[in-house]
TIMI-2910 file (N, C-alpha, C, CB; in pm, 1 decimal, decimal comma, always signed):
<rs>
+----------+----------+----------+----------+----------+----------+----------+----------+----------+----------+----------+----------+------+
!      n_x !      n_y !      n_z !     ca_x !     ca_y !     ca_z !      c_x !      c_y !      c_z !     cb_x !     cb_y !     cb_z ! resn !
+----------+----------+----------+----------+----------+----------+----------+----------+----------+----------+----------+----------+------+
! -18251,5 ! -24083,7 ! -11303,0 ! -18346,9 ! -24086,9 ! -11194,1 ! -18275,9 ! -24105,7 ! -11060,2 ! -18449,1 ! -24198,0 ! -11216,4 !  Unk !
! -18138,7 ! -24202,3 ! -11015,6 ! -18130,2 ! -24212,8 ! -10920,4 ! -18022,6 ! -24076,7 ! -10902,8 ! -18107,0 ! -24351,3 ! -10889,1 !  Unk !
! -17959,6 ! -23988,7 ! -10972,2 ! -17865,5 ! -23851,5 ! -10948,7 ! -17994,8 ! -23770,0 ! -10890,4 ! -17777,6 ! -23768,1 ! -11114,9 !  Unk !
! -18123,1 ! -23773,7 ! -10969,5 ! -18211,6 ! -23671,3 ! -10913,5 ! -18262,0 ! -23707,8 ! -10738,9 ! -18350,7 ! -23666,9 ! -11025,1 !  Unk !
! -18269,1 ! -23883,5 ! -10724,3 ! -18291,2 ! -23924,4 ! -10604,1 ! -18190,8 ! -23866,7 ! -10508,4 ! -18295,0 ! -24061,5 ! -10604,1 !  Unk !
! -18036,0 ! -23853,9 ! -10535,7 ! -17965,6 ! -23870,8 ! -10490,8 ! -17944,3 ! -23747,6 ! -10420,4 ! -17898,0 ! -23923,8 ! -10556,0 !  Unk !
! -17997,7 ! -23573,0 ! -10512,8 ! -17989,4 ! -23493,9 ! -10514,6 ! -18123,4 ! -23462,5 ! -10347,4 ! -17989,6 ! -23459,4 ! -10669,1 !  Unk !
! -18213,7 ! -23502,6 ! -10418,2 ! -18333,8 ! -23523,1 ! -10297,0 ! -18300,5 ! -23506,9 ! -10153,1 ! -18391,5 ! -23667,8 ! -10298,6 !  Unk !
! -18198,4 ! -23680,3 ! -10173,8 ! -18194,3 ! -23701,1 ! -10068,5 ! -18050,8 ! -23617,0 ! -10000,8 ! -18209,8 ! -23844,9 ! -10064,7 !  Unk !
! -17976,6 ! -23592,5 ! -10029,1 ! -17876,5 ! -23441,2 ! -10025,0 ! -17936,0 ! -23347,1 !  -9920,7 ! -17877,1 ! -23344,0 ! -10186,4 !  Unk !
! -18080,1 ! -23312,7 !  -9990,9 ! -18126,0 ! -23143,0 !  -9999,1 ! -18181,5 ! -23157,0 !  -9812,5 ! -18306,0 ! -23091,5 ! -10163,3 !  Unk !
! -18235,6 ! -23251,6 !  -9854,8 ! -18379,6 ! -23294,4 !  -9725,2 ! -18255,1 ! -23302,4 !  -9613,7 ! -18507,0 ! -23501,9 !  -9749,7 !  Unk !
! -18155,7 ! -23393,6 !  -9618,4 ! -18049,9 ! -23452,0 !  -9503,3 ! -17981,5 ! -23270,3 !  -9473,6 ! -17894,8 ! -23611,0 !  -9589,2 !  Unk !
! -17952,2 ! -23208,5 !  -9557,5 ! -17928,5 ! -23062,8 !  -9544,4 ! -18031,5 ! -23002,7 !  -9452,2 ! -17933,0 ! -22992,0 !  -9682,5 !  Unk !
! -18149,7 ! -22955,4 !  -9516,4 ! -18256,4 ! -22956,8 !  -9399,4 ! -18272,4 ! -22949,3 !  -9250,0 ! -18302,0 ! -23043,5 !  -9409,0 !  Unk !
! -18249,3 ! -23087,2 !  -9259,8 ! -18316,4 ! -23133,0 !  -9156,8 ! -18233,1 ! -23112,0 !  -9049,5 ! -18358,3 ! -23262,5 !  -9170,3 !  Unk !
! -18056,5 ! -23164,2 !  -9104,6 ! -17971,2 ! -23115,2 !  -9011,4 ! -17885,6 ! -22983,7 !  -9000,0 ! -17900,8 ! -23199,3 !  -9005,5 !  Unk !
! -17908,5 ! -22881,9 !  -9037,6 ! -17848,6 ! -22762,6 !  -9078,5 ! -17950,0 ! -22617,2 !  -9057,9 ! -17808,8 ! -22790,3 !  -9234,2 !  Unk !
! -18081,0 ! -22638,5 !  -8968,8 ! -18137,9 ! -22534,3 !  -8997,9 ! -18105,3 ! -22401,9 !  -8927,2 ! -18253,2 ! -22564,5 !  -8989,0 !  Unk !
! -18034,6 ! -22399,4 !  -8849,5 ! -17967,1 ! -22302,8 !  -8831,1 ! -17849,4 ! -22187,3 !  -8925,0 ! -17927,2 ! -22359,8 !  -8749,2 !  Unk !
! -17784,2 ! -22325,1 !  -8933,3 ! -17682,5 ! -22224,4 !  -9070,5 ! -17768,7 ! -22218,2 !  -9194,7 ! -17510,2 ! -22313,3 !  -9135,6 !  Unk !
! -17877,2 ! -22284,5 !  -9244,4 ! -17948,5 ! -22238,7 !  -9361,9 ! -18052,4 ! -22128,8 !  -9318,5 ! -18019,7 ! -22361,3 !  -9433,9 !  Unk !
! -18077,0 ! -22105,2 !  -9218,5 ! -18118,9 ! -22009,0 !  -9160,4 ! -18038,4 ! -21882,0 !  -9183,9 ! -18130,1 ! -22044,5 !  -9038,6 !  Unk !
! -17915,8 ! -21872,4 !  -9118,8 ! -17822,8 ! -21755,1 !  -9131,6 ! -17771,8 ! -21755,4 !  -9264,9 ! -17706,3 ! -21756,8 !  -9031,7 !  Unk !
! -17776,2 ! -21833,3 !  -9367,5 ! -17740,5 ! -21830,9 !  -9513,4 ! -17859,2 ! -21763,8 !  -9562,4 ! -17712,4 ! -21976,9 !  -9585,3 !  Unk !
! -17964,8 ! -21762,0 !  -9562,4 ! -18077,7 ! -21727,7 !  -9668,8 ! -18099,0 ! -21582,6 !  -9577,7 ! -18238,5 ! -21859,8 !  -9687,4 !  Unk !
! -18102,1 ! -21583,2 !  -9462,1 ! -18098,3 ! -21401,7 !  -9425,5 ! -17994,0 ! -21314,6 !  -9492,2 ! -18063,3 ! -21369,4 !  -9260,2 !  Unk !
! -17855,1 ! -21374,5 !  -9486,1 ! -17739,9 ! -21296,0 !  -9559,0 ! -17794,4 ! -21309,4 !  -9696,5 ! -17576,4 ! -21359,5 !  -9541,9 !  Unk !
! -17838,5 ! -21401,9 !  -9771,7 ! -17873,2 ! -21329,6 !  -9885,4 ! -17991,3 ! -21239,1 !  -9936,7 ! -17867,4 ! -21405,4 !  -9953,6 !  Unk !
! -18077,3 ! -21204,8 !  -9815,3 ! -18211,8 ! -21195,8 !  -9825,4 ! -18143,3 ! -21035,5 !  -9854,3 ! -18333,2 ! -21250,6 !  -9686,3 !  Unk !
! -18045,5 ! -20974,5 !  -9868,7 ! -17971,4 ! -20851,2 !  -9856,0 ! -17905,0 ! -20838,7 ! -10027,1 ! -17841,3 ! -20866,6 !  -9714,0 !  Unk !
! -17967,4 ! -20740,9 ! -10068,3 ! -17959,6 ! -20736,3 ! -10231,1 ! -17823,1 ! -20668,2 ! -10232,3 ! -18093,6 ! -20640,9 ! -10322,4 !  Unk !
! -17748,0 ! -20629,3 ! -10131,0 ! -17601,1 ! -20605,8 ! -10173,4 ! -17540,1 ! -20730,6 ! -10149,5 ! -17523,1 ! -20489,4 ! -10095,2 !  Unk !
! -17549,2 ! -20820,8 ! -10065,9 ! -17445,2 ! -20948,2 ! -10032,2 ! -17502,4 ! -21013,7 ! -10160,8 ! -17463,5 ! -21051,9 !  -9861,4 !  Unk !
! -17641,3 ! -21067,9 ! -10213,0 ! -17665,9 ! -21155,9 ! -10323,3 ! -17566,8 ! -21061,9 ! -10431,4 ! -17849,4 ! -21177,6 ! -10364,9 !  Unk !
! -17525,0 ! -20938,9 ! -10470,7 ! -17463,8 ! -20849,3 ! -10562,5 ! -17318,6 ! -20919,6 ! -10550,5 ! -17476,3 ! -20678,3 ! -10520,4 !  Unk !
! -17247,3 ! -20944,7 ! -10427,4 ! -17104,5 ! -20994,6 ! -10406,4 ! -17097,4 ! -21131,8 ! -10443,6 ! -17054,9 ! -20980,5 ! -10262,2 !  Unk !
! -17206,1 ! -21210,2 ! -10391,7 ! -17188,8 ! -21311,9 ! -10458,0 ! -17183,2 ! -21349,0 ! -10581,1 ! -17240,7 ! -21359,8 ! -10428,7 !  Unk !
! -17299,2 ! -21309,3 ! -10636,6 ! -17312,6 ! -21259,6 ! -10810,1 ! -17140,9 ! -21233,4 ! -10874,7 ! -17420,8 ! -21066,7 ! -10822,0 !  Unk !
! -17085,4 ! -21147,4 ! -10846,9 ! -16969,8 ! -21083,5 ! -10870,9 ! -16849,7 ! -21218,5 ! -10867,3 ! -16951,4 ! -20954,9 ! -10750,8 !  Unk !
! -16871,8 ! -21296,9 ! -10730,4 ! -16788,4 ! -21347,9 ! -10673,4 ! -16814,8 ! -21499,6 ! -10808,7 ! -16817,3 ! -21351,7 ! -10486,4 !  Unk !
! -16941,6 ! -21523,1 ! -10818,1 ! -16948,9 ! -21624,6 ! -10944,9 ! -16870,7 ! -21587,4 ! -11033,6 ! -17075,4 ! -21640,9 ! -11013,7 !  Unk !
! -16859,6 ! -21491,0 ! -11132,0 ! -16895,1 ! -21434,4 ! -11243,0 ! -16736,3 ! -21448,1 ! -11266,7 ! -16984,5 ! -21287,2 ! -11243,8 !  Unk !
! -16620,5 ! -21435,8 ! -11162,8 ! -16519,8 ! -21382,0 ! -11189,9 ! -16410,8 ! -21409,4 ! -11053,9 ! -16559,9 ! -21239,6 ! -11228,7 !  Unk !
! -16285,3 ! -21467,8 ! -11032,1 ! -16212,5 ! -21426,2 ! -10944,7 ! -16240,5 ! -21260,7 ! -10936,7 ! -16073,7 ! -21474,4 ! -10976,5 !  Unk !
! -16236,6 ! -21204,2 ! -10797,8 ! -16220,3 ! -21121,0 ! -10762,3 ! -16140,6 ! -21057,1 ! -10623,6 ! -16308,1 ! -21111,5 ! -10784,5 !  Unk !
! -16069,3 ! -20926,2 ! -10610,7 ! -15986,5 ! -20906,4 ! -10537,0 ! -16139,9 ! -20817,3 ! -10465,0 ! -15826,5 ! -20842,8 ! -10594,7 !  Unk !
! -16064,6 ! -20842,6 ! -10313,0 ! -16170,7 ! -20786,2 ! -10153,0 ! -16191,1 ! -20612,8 ! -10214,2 ! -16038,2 ! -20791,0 !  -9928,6 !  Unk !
! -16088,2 ! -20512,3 ! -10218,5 ! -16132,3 ! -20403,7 ! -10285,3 ! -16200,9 ! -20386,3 ! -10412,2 ! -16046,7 ! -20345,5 ! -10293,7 !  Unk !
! -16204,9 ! -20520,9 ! -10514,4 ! -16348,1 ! -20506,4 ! -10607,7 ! -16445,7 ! -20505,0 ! -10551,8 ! -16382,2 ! -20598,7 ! -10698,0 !  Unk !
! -16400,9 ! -20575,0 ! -10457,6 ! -16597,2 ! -20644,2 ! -10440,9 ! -16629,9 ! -20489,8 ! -10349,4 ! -16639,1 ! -20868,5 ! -10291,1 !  Unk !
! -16592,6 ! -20448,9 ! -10285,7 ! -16608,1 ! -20310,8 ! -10174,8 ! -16618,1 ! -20187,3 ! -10234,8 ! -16483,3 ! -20287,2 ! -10076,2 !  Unk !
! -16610,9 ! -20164,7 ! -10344,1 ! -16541,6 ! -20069,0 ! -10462,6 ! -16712,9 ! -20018,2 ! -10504,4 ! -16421,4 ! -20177,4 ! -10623,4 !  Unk !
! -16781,6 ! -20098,4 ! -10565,0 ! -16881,5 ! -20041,4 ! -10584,1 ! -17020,7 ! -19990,6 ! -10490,5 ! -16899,6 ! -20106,6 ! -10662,3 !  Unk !
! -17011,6 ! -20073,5 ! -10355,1 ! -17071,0 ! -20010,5 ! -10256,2 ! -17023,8 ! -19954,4 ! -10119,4 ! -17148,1 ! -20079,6 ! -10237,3 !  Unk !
! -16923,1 ! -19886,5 ! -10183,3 ! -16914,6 ! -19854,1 ! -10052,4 ! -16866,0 ! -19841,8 !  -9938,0 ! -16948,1 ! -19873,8 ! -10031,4 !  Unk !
! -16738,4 ! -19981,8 !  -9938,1 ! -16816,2 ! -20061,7 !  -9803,2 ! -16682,6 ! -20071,2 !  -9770,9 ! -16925,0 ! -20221,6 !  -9810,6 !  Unk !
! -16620,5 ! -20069,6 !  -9661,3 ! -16466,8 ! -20119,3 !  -9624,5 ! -16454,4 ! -20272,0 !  -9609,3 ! -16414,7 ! -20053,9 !  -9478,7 !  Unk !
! -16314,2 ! -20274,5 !  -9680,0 ! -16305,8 ! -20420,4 !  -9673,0 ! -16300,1 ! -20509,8 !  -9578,0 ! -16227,1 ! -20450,5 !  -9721,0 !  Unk !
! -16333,4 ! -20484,5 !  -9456,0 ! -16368,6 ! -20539,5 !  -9328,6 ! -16489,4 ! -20587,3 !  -9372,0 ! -16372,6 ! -20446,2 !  -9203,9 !  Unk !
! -16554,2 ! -20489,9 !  -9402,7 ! -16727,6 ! -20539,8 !  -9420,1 ! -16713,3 ! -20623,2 !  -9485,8 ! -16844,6 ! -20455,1 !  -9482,8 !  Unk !
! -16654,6 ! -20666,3 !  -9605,2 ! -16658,2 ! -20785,2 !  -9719,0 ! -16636,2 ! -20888,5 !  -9662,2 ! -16564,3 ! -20783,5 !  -9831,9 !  Unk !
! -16522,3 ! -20889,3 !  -9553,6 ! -16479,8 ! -21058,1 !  -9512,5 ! -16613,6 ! -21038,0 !  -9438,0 ! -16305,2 ! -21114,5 !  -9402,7 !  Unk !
+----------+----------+----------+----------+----------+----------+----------+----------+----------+----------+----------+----------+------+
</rs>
């Protein structure tokens, strides 16, 4: 009970002070190719021309 409190109180202090960059975080993923890199980027070390490789994209765009 108190890890889940603890977690709470984490999320809310995030919130409250961060809404800007959680702002610009949830737009970049609101983009079903960046949630795809990330996905990728979980799943596996990966090199900048994997991740660019299947859409597309020059590796400028990736960083």
């Amino acid at each position: 009970m108190v890890e889940l409190f603890s977690f709470i109180h984490y999320v809310q202090h995030m919130v409250e002070h961060n809404n800007d960059k959680l702002d610009n975080i949830f737009q970049a993923l609101a983009d079903p190719t960046r949630r795809e890199i990330v996905r990728l980027i979980a799943s596996n070390d990966r090199a900048v021309s994997e991740l660019a490789a299947p859409f597309d994209m020059s590796l400028a765009a990736i960083f």
